[in-house]
Every structure is written in structure tokens, then in C-alpha cells.
N, CA, C and O of each residue as an XYZ file, in Angstrom:
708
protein
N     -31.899     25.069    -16.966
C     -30.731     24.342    -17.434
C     -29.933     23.831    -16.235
O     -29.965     24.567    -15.249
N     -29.265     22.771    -16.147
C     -28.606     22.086    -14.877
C     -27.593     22.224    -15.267
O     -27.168     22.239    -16.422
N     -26.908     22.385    -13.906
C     -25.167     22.289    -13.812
C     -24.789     21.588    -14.217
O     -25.364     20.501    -14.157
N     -23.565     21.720    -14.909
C     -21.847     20.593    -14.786
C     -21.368     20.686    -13.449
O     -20.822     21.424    -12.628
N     -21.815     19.647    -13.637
C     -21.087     19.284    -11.843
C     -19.875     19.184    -11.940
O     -19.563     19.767    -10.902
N     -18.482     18.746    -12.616
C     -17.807     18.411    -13.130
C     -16.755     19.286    -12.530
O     -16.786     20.508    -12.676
N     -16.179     18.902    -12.112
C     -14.979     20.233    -11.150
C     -13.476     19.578    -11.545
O     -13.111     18.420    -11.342
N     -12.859     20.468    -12.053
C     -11.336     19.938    -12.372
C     -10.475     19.785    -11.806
O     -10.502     20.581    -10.867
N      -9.558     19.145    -11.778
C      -8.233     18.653    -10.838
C      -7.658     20.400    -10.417
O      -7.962     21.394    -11.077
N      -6.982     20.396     -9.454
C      -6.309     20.967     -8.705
C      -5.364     21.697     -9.752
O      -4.886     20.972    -10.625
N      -5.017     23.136     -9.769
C      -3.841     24.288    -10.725
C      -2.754     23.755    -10.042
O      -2.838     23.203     -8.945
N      -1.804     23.904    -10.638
C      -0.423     23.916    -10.079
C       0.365     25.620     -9.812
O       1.515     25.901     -9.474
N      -0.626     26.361    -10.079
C      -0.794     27.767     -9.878
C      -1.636     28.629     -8.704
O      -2.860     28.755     -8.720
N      -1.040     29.010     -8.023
C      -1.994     29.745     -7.111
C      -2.871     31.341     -8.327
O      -2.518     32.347     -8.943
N      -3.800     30.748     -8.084
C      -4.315     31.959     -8.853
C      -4.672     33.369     -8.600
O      -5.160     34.180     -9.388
N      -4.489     33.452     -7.913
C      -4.032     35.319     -6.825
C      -2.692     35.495     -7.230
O      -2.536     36.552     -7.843
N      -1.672     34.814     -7.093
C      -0.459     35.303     -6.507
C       0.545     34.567     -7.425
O       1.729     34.778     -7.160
N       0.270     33.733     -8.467
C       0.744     32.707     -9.188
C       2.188     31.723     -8.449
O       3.151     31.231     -9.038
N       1.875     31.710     -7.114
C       2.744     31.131     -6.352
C       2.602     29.448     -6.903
O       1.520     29.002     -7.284
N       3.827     28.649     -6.873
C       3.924     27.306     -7.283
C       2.603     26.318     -6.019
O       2.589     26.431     -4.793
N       1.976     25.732     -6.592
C       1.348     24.560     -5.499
C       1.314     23.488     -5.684
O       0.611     22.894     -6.500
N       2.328     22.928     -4.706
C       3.328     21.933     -4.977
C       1.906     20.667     -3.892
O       1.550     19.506     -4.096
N       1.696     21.218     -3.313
C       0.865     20.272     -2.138
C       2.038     19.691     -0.773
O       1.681     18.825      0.025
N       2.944     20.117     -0.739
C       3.371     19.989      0.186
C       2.848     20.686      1.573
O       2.846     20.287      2.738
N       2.341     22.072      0.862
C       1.613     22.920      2.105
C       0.258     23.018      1.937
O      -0.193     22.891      0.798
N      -0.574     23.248      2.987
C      -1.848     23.446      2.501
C      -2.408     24.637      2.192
O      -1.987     25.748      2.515
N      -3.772     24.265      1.295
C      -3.959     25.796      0.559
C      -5.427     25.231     -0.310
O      -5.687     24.039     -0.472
N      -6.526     26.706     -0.948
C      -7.665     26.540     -0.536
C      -7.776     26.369     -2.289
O      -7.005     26.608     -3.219
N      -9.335     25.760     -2.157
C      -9.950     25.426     -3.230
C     -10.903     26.560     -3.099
O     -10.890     27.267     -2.091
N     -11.847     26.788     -4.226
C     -13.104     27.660     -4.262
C     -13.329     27.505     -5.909
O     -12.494     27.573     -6.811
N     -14.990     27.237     -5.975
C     -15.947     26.845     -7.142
C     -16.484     28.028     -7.371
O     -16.830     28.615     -6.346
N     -16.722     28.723     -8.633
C     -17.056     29.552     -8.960
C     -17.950     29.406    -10.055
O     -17.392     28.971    -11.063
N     -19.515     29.701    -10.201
C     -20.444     29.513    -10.847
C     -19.834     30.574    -12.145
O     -19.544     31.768    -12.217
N     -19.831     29.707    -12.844
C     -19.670     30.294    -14.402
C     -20.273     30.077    -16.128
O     -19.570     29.741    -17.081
N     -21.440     30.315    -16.152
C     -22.296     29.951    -17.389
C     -22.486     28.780    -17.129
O     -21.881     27.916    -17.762
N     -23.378     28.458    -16.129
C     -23.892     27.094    -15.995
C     -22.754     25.900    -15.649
O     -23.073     24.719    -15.778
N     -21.678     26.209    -15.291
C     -20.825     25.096    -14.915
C     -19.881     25.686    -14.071
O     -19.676     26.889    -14.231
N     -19.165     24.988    -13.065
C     -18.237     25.478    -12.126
C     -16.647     25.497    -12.545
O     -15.898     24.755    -13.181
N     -16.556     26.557    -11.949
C     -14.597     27.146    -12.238
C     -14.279     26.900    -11.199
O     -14.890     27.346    -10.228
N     -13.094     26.019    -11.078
C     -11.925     25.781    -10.061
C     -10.759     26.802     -9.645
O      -9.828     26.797    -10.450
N     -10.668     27.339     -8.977
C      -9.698     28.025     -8.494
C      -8.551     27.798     -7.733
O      -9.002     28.256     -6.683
N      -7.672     27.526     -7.508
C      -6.792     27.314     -6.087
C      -5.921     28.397     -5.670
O      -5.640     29.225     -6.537
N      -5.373     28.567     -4.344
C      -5.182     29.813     -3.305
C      -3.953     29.166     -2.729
O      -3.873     27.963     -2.479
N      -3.152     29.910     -2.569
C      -2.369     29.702     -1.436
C      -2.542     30.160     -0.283
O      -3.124     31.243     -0.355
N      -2.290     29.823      0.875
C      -2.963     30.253      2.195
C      -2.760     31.430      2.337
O      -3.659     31.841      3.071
N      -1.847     32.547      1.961
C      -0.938     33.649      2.621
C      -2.004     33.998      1.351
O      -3.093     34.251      1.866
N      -2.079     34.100     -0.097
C      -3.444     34.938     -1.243
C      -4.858     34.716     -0.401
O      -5.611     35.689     -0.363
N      -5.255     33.537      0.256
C      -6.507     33.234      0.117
C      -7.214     34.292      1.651
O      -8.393     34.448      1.968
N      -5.966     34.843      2.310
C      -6.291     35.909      3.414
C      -7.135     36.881      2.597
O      -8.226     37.402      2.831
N      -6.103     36.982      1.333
C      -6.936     38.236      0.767
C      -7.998     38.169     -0.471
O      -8.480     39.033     -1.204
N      -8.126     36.947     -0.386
C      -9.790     37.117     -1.432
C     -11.097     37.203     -0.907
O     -11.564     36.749      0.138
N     -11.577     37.826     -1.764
C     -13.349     38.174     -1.396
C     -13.720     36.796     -1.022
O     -13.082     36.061     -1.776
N     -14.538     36.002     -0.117
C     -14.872     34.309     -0.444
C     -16.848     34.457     -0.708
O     -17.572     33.570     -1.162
N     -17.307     35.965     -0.210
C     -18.959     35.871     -1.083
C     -19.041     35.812     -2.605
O     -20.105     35.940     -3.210
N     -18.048     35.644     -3.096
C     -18.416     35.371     -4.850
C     -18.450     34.118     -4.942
O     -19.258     33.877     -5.838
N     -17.846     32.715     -4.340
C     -17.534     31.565     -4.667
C     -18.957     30.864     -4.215
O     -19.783     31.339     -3.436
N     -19.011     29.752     -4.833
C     -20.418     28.925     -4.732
C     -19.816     28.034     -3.322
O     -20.541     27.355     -2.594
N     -18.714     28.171     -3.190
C     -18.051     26.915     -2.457
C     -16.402     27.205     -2.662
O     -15.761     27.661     -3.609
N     -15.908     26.575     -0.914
C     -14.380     26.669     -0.803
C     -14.322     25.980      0.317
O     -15.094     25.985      1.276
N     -12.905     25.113      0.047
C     -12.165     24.379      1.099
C     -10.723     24.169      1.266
O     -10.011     24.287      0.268
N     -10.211     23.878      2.378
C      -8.995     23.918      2.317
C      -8.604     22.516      2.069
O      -9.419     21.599      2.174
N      -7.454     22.350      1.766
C      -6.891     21.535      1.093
C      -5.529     21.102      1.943
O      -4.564     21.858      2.057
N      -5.599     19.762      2.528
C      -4.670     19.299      3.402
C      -3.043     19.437      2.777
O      -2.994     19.386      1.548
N      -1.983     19.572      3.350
C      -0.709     19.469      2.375
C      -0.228     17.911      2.517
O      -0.390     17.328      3.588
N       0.318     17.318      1.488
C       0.957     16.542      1.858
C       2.049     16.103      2.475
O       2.406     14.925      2.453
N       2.768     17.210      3.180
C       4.603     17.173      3.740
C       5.210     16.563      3.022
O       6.154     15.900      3.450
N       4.802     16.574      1.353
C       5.828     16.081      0.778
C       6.645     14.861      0.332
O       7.561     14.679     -0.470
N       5.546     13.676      1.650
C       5.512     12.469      1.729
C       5.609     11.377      0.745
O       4.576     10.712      0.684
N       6.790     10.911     -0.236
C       6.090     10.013     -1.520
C       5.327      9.043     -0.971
O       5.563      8.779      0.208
N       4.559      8.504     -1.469
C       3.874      7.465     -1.619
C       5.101      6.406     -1.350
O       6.317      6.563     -1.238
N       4.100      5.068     -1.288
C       5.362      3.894     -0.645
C       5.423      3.264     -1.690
O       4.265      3.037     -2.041
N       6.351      2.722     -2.609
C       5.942      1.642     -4.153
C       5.113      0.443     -4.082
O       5.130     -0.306     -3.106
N       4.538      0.298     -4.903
C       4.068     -0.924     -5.277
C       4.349     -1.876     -4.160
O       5.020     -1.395     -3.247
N       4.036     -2.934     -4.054
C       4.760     -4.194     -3.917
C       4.284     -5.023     -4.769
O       3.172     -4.808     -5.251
N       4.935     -6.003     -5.085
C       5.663     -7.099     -6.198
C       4.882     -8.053     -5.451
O       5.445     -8.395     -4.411
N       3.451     -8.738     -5.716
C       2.742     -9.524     -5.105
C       3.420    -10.795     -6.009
O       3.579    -11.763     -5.266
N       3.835    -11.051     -7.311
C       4.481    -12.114     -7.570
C       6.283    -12.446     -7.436
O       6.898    -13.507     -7.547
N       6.735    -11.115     -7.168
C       7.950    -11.371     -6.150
C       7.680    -12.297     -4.919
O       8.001    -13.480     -4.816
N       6.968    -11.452     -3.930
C       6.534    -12.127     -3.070
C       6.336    -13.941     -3.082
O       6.903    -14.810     -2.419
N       5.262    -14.019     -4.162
C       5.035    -15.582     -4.292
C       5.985    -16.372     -4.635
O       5.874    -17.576     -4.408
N       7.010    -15.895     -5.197
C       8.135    -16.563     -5.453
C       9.020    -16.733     -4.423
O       9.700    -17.718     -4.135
N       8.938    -15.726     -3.934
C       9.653    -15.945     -2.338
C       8.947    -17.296     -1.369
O       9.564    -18.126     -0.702
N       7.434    -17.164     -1.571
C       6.742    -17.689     -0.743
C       7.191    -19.564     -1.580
O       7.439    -20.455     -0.767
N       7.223    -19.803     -2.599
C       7.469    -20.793     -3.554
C       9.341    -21.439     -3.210
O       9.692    -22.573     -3.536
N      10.133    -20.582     -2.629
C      11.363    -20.557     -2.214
C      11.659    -21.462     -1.186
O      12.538    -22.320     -1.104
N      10.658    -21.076     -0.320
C      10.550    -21.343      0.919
C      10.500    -22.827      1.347
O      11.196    -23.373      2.203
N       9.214    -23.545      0.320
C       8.483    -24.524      0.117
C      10.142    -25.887      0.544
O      11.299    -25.990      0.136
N       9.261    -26.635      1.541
C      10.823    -27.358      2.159
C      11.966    -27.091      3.555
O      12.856    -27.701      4.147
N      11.231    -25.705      3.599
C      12.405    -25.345      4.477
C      12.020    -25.924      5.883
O      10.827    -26.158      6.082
N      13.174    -26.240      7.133
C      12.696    -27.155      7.913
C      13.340    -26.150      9.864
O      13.461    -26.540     11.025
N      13.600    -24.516      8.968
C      14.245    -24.054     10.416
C      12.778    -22.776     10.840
O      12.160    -22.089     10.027
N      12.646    -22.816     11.915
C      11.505    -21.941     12.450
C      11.088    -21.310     11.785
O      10.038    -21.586     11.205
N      11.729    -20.234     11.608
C      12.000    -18.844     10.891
C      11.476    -19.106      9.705
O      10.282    -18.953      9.445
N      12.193    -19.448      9.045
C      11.639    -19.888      7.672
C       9.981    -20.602      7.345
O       9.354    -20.655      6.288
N       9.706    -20.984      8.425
C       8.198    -21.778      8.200
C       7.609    -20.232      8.479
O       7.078    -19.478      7.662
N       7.801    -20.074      9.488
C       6.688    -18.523     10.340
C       6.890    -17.618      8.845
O       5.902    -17.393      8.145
N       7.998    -17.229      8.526
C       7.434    -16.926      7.271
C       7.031    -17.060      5.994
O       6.635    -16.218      5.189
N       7.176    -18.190      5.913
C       6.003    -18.689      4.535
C       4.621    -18.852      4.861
O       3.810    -19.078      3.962
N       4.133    -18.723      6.527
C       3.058    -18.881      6.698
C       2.634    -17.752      6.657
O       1.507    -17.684      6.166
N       3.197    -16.545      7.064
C       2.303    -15.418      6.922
C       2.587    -14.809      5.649
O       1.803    -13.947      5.250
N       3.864    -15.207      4.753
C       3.385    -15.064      3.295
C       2.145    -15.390      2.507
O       1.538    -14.655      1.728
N       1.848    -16.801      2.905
C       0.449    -17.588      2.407
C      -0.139    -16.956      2.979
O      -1.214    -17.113      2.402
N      -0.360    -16.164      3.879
C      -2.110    -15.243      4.761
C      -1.884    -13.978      3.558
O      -2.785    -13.533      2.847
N      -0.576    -13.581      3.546
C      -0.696    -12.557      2.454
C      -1.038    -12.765      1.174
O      -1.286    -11.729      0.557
N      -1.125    -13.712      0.608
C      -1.043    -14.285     -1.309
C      -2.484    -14.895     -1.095
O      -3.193    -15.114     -2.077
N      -2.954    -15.191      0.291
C      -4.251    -15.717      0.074
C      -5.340    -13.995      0.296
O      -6.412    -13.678     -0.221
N      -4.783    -13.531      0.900
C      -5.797    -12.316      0.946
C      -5.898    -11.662     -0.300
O      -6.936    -11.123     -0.683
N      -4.571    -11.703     -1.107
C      -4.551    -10.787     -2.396
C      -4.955    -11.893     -3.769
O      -4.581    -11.791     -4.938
N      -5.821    -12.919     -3.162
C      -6.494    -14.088     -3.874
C      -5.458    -14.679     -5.525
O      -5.772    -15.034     -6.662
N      -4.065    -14.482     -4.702
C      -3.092    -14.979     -5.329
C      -3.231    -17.044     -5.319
O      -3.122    -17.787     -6.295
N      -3.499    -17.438     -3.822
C      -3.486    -18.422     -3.201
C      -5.177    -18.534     -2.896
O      -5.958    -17.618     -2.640
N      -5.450    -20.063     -3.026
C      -6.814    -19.615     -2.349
C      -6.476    -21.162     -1.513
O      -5.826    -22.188     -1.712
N      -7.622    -20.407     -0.186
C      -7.539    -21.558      0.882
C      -8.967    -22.737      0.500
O     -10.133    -22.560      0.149
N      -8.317    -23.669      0.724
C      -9.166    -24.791     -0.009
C      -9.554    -25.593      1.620
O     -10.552    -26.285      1.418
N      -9.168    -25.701      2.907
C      -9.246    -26.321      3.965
C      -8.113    -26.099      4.635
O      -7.269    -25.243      4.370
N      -8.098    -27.172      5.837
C      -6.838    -27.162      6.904
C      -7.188    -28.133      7.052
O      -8.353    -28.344      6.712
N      -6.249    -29.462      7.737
C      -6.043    -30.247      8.306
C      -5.183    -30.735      9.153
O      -4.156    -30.280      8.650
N      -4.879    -31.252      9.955
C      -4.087    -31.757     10.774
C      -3.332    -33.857     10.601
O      -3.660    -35.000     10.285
N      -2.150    -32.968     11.125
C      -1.494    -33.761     10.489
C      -0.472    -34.065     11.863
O       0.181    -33.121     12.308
N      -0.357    -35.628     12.599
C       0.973    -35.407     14.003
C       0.503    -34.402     14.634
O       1.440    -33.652     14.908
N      -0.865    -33.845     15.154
C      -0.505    -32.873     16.095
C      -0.494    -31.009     15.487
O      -1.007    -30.022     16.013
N       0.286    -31.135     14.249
C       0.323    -30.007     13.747
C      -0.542    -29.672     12.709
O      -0.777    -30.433     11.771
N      -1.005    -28.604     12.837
C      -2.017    -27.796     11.552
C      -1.848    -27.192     10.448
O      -1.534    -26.005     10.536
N      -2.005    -27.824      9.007
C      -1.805    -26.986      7.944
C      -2.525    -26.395      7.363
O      -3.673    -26.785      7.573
N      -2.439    -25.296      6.436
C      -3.835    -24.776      5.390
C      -3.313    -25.825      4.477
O      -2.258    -26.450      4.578
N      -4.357    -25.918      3.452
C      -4.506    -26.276      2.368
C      -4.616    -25.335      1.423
O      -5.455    -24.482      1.710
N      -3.919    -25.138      0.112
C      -4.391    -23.939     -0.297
C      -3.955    -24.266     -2.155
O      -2.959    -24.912     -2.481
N      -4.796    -23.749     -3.004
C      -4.490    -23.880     -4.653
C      -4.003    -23.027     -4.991
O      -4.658    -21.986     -5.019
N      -2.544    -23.013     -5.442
C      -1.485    -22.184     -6.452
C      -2.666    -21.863     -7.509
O      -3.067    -22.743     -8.271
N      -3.320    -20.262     -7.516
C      -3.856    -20.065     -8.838
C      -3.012    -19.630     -9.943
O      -3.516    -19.463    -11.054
N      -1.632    -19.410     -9.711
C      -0.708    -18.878    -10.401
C      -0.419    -19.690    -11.684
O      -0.407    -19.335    -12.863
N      -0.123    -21.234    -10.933
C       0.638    -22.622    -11.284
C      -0.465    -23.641    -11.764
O      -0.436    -24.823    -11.422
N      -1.192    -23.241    -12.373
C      -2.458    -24.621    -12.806
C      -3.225    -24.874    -12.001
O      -3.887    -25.861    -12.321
N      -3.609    -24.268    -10.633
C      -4.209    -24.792     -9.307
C      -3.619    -25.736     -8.612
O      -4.233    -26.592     -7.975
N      -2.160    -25.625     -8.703
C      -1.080    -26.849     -7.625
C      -1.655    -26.728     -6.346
O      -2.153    -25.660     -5.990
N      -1.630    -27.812     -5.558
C      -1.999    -28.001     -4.089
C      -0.818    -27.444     -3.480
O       0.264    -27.446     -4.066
N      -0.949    -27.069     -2.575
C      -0.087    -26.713     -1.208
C      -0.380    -27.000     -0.101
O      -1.589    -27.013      0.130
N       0.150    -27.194      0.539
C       0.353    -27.128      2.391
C       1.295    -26.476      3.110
O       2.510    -26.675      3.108
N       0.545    -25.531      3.843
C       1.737    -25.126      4.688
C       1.147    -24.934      6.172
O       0.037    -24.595      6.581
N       2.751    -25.409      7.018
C       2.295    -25.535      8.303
C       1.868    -24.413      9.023
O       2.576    -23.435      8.783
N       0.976    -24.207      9.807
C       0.432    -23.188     11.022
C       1.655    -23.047     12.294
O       1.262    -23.353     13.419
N       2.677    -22.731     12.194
C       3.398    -22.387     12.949
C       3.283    -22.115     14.322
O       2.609    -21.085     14.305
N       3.588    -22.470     15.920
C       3.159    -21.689     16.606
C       4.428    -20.647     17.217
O       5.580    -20.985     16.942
N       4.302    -19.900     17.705
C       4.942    -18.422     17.404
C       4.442    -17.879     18.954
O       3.329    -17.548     19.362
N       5.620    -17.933     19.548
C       5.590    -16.188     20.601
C       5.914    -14.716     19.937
O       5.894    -14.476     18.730
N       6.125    -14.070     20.670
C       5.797    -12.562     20.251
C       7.163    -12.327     19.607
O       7.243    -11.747     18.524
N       8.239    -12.773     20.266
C       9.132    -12.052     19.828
C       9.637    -12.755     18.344
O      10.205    -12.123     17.454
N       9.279    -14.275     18.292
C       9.348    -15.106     16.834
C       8.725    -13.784     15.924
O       9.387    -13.154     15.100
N       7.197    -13.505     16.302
C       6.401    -13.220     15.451
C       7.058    -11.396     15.068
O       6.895    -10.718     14.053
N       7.735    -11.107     16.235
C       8.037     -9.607     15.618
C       9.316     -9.923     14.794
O       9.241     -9.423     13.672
N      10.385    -10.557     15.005
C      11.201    -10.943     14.029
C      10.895    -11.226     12.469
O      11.590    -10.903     11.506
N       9.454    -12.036     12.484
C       9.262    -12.355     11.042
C       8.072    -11.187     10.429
O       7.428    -11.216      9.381
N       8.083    -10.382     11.318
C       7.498     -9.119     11.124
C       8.775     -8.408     10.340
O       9.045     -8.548      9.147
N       9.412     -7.695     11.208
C      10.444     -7.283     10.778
C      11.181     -8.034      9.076
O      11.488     -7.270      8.161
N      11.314     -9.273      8.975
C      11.661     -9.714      7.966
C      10.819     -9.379      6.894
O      11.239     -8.785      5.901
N       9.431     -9.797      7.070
C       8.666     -9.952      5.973
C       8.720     -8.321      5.451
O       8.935     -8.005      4.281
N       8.442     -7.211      6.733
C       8.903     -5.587      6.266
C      10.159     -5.051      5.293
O      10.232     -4.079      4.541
N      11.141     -6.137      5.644
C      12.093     -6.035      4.561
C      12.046     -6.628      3.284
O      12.492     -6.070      2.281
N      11.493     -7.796      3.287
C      10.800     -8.557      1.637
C       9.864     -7.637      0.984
O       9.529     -7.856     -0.180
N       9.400     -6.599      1.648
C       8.119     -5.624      1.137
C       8.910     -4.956      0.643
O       8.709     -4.830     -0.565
N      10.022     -4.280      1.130
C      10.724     -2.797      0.426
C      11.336     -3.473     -0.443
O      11.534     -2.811     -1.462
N      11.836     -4.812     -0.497
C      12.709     -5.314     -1.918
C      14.133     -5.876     -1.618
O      14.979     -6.305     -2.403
N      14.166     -5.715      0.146
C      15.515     -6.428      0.529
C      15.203     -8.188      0.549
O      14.066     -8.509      0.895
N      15.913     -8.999      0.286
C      16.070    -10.090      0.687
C      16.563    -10.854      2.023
O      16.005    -11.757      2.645
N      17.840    -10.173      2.269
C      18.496    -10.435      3.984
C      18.529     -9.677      4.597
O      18.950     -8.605      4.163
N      18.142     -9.780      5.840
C      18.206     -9.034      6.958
C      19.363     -8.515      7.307
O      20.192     -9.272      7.811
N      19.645     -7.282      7.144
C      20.993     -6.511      7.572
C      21.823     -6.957      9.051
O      22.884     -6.445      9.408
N      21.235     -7.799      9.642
C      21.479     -8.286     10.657
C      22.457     -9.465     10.793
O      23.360     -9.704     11.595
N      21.909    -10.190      9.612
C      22.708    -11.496      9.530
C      24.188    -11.152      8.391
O      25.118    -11.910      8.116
N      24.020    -10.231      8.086
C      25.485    -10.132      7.037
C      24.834    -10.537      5.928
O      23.625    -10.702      5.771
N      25.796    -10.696      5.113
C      26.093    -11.319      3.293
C      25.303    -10.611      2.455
O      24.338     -9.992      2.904
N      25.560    -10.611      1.347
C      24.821     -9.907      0.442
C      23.360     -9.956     -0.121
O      22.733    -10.995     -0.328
N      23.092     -9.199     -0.251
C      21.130     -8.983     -0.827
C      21.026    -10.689     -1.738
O      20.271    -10.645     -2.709
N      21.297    -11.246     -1.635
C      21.202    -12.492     -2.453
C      19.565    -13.187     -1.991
O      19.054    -12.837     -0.927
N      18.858    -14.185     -2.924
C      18.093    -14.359     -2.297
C      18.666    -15.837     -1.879
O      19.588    -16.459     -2.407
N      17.751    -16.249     -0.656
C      18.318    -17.542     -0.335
C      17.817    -18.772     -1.139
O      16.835    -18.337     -1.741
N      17.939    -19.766     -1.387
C      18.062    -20.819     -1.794
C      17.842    -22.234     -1.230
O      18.069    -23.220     -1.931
């Protein structure tokens, strides 16, 4: 007869010591052959000193998480709307970042790149709004030193968490216009 391979999520119980396991700290797993299918166990590090480990088929430790949340979502059609905001604008800043918005909306095949061309000297993508009926776009290829590019770093890091203005410039979370 063959195993259940089938191993269950993680106790929220240390099962020695019925200590809480939150995963903030780390602490051990061990499989235990039981009528043809495996039993999950979990340990807290300070119980798992004191269990037998020749009965278990298998055991590992289990990294903690420090507790770390996760980072949210991001709003890939926030974003495009931001990136759709933009459309017009004629001061540096503002181009450098609608361009690396469009590298972002085209990677998350929000935007798709259809060509580039040149236009005066300067280089645009070409790219189809799949959002909007397949609208054409263009946007310019910006060129950018380091410190442009860490600025619209920094910005675009704040459009990710859900701010709109840069705490730098004043006025309220408004978006711009």
C-alpha cells in the first residue's frame, strides 16, 4: 500500500509544550509515519531539545519570520492611472516618470510594447493601452543621470506605498493634475 504523501500546514500549537507558534521565532517540524500516511507535528525550539527525533520519518527546522508583515499589494491599475495622468506633461521629472511607469505596466503586460521610434533626435516606445480598447501611446525615452534617476526612484517608491507627493515638496496627498 503507498503513502499519503500529503503533509498538513503548520499547528499553531507546539505539541510538547502547547506553547503558541506564532512564526515569529523559529521552531521544528517532524513527520511521523502513521497507518500509511504522515502526521505533522510542530516543536518549539526550547520542547524540541527534549524530544526523542528516532521515531520521526523526518524533521526540520523552520525559519521564523521576525514578525515581518508582508508588503501590500500594489494597485497595478492605480498605477496606470497615474501613468494615464501624466500623459502631456512637459517638466523632466514628470516624463522620467511616466517612462519608468510604462517599463512597469509593460512588464505586468498591462501595456504592451508595439515598437520605438524616433522622432527630432528623441526616442519613444510605442506601446497599446490593453486596458482602453488597444489605444496607441508614446512615450518619450528620457535621458537621465543618476541623481534624476534616484529621485524618480524615490518617487515612484512613494506611488508604490500609496503616497501621491513627495513629502518634500509640501501640500497635501492630492494627486496632481
Amino acid at each position: 500500500m503507498g503513502k499519503n504523501w500529503r503533509i498538513p500546514r503548520r499547528s499553531r500549537l507546539c505539541a510538547r509544550s502547547g506553547v503558541a507558534l506564532d512564526g515569529s521565532r523559529p521552531f521544528f517540524s517532524a513527520l511521523l509515519e502513521d497507518k500509511g500516511s504522515f502526521r505533522r507535528m510542530d516543536f518549539s525550539s526550547e520542547a524540541w531539545l527534549e524530544v526523542a527525533r528516532e521515531d520521526f520519518h523526518s524533521y526540520w527546522k523552520n525559519k521564523g519570520g521576525g514578525g515581518v508583515p508582508k508588503p501590500a499589494p500594489i494597485d497595478f491599475s492605480r498605477l496606470q492611472d497615474i501613468f494615464e495622468g501624466l500623459e502631456g506633461a512637459d517638466d523632466p521629472d514628470s516624463r522620467l516618470l511616466r517612462y519608468l511607469l510604462a517599463l512597469i505596466l509593460v512588464r505586468r503586460r498591462r501595456l504592451g510594447l508595439t515598437g520605438s521610434n524616433r522622432d527630432s533626435g528623441e526616442e519613444r516606445l510605442v506601446l497599446r493601452d490593453r486596458r482602453n480598447g488597444g489605444r496607441i501611446l508614446e512615450v518619450s525615452v528620457p535621458e537621465a543621470d543618476r541623481e534624476e534617476l534616484e529621485k524618480a526612484r524615490k518617487k515612484l517608491i512613494l506611488l508604490l506605498a500609496g503616497e501621491e507627493r513627495d513629502p518634500e515638496e509640501g501640500g497635501e496627498n492630492e494627486p496632481r493634475q
